[in-house]
C-alpha positions in Angstrom: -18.0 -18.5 -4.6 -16.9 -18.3 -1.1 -17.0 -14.7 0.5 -14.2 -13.2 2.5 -15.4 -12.2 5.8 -14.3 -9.9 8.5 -11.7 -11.5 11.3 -10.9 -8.4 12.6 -11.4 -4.3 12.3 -8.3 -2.2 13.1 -9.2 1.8 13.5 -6.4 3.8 11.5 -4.3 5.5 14.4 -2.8 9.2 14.1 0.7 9.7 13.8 3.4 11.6 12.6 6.6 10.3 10.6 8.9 11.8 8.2 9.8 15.3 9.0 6.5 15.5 10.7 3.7 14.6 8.5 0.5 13.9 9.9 -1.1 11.0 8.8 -3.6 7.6 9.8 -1.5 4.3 10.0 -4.0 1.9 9.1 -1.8 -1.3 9.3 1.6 -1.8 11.2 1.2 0.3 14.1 2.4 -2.3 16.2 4.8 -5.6 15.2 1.5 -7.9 15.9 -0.9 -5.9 13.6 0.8 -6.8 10.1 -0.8 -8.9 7.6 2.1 -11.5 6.1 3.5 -10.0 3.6 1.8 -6.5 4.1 3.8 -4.8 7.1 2.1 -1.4 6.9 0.1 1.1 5.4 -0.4 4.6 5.6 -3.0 7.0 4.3 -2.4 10.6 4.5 -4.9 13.5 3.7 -5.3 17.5 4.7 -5.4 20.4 2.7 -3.2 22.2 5.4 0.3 22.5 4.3 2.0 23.0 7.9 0.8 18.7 8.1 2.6 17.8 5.2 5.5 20.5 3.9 8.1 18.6 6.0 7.7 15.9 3.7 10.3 12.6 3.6 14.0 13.8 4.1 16.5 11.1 2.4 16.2 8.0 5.1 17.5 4.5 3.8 15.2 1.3 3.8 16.6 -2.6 3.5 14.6 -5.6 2.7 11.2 -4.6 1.5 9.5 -2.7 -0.8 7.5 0.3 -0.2 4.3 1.3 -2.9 3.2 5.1 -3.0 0.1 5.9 -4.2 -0.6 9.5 -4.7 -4.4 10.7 -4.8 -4.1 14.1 -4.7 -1.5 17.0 -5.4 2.0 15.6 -6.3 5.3 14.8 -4.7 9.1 14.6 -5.6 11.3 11.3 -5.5 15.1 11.4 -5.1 17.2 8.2 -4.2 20.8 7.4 -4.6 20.7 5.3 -7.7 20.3 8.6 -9.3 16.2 8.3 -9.9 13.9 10.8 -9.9 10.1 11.3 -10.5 7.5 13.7 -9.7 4.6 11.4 -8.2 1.8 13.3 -10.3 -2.5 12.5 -8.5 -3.2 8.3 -9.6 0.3 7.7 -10.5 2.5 5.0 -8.1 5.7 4.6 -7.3 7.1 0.8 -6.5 10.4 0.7 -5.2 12.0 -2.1 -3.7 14.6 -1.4 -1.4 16.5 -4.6 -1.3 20.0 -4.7 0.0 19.7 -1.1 0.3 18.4 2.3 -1.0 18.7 5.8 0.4 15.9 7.9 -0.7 13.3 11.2 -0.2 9.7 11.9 -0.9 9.3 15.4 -0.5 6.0 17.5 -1.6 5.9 19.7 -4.7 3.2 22.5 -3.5 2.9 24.9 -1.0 -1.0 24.8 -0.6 -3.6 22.6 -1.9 -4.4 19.0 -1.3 -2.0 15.8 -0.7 -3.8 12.5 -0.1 -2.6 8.9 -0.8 -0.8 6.0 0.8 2.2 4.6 1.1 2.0 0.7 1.5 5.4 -1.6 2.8 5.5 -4.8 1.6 7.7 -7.6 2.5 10.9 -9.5 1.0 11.4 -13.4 1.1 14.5 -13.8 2.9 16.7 -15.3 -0.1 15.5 -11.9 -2.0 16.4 -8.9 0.8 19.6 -8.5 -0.3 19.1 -8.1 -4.0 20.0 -5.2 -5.9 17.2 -1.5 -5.0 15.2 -1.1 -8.0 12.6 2.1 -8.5 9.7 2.4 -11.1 7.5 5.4 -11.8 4.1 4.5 -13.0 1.5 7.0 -14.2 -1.9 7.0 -13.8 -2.6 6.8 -17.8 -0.3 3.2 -16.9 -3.0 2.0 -14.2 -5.7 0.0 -16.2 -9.3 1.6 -14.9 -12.2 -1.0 -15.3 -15.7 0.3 -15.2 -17.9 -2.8 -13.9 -22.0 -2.5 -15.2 -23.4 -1.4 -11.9 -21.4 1.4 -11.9 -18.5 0.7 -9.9 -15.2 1.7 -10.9 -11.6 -0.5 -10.1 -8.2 0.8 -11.0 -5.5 -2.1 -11.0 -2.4 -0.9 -9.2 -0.7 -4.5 -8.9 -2.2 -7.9 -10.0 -4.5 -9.9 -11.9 -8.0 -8.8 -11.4 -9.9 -12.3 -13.3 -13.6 -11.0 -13.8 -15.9 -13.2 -15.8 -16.0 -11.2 -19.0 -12.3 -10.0 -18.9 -8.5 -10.4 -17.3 -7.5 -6.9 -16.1 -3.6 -7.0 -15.3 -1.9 -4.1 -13.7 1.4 -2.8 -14.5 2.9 -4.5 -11.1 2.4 -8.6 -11.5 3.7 -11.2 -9.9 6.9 -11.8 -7.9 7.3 -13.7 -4.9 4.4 -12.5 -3.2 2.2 -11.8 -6.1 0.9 -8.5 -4.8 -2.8 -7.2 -5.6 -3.9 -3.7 -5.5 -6.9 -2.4 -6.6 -8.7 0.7 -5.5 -12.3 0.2 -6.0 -15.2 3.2 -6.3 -18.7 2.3 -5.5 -21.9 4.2 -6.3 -24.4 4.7 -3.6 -26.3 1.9 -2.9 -23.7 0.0 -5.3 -22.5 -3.6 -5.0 -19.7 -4.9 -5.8 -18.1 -9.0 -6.5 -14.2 -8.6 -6.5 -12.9 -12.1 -7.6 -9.4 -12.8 -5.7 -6.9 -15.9 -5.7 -7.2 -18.4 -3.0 -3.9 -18.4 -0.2 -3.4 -14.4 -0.6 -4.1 -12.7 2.9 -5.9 -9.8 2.1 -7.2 -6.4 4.0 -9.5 -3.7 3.0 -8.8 0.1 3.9 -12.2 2.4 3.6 -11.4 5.7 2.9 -14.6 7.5 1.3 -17.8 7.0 2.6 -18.9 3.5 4.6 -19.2 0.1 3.0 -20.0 -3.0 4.3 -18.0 -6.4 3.5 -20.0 -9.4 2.9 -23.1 -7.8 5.0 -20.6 -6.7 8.1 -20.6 -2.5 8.2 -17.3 -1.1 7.8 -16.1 2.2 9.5 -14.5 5.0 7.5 -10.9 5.2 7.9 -10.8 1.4 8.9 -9.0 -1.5 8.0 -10.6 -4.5 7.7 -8.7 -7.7 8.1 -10.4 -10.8 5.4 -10.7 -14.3 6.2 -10.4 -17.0 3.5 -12.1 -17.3 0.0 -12.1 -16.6 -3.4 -14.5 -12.8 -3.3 -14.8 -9.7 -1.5 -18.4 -8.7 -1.4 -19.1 -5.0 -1.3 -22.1 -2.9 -0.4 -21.9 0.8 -0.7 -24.1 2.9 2.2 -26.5 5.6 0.8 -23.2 7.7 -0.7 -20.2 6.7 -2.6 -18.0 4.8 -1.0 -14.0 3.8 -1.8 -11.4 1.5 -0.8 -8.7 -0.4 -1.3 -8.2 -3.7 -1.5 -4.7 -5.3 -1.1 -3.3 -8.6 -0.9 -0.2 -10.6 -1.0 0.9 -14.6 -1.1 2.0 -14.7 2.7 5.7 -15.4 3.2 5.5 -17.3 6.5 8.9 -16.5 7.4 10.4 -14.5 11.0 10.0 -10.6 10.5 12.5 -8.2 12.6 12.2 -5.2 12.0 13.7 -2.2 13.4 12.7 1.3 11.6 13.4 1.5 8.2 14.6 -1.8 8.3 12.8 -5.3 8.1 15.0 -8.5 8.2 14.8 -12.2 9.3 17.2 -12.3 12.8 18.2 -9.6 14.7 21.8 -10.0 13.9 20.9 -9.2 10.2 19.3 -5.7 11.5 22.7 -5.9 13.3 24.5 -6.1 9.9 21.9 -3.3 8.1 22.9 -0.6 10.9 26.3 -1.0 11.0 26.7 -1.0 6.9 24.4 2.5 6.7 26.6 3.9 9.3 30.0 2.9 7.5 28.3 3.6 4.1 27.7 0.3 2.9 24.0 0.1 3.0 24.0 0.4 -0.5 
């Protein structure tokens, strides 16, 4: 077993997006800070409405796919292809935008908690232009594996291959064979999280503190992982929880400009223009 280390640590940053929801981008905040294919990830959290209300007004994407992960409270999707789901707490929703979708995320409450995460991943250039696709996965769909020390992984995307068991999630492979799992340590718990070889990967803390093959990790952190086949974790003297994510890198141009992420600019060229003539789509 070789351990993934830490290359680098990237604090989440405070922003606002949407119609003005206030949340932490912990990957993406700037065109160098991406992990091929992961290009961002947010994580929203506050139990004050006036942060989240606004919510997601219909805004298209091209040539990605965007996961939502929904912790806490729930929220409503709308998209042209005539989809719609009510993102209930555990459930995800994978949509991949492809040649074009136009689309809304707007909360269902008035009060009360919203926390979760909304991760973009990219396209392969051959597959940007394919037909938008949407999927609506509840949290009784996630597989939840309880490992004997107590920890606890839910399997969003991937294969997870532990000794005793294959645990695959209802999101598998693809060109860039994304992994998601959201992992719960006890305090003082430790953790081996067997991962394929060739996938970058990051790790996003978002309860308590951890540390990642005996290098402390910062709440609200993301924590870029060197090469190997584990992630080693070690829960403080609380709970901890984080994600882990990663993806077979595409090594291919990115240009993105808002909600749209192509190969040359001329192609973002291409994307404007058809969303303004009503082509996007």
């Amino acid at each position: 077993m070789t351990p993934r280390r830490i290359t680098q640590l990237l604090p989440a940053i405070d922003t606002q997006d949407g119609g003005g929801v206030r949340l932490r981008r912990a990957l993406g905040a700037q065109p160098g800070a991406r992990l091929d294919p992961l290009l961002m990830l947010d994580a929203f959290s506050s139990d004050d409405p006036n942060d989240y209300i606004a919510g997601f007004p219909a805004h298209p994407h091209r040539g990605f796919e965007t996961v939502t992960y929904i912790l806490d409270g729930h929220m409503l999707h709308e998209d042209h292809l005539g989809n719609r789901g009510d993102l209930m707490a555990g459930g995800v929703q994978w949509m991949t935008a492809g040649r074009g979708i136009i689309h809304s995320e707007m909360p269902q409450q008035t009060g009360g908690r919203l926390r979760g995460f909304q991760l973009w991943i990219n396209l392969p250039a051959g597959e940007k232009m394919k037909p938008a696709s949407y999927r609506d996965i509840p949290a009784s769909d996630i597989p939840r594996v309880e490992l004997p020390n107590g920890t606890v992984v839910r399997v969003i995307a991937g294969n997870l291959a532990l000794p005793e068991m294959q645990v695959e999630g209802p999101i598998c492979g693809g060109s860039t064979d994304p992994i998601y799992l959201d992992v719960t340590l006890p305090a003082n718990g430790k953790a081996i999280i067997p991962i394929p070889e060739g996938h970058n990967f990051l790790s996003y803390i978002f309860e308590g503190s951890l540390s990642l093959a005996g290098q402390a990790v910062p709440n609200a952190t993301t924590a870029i992982l060197g090469e190997g086949d584990v992630i080693e974790l070690h829960a403080g003297s609380g709970a901890a929880r984080c994600l882990l994510i990663g993806g077979k890198p595409l090594h291919e141009p990115i240009v993105q400009y808002g909600p749209f992420v192509m190969n040359t600019r001329q192609e973002i060229e291409q994307a404007m223009r058809d969303y303004q003539a009503g082509r996007l789509v």
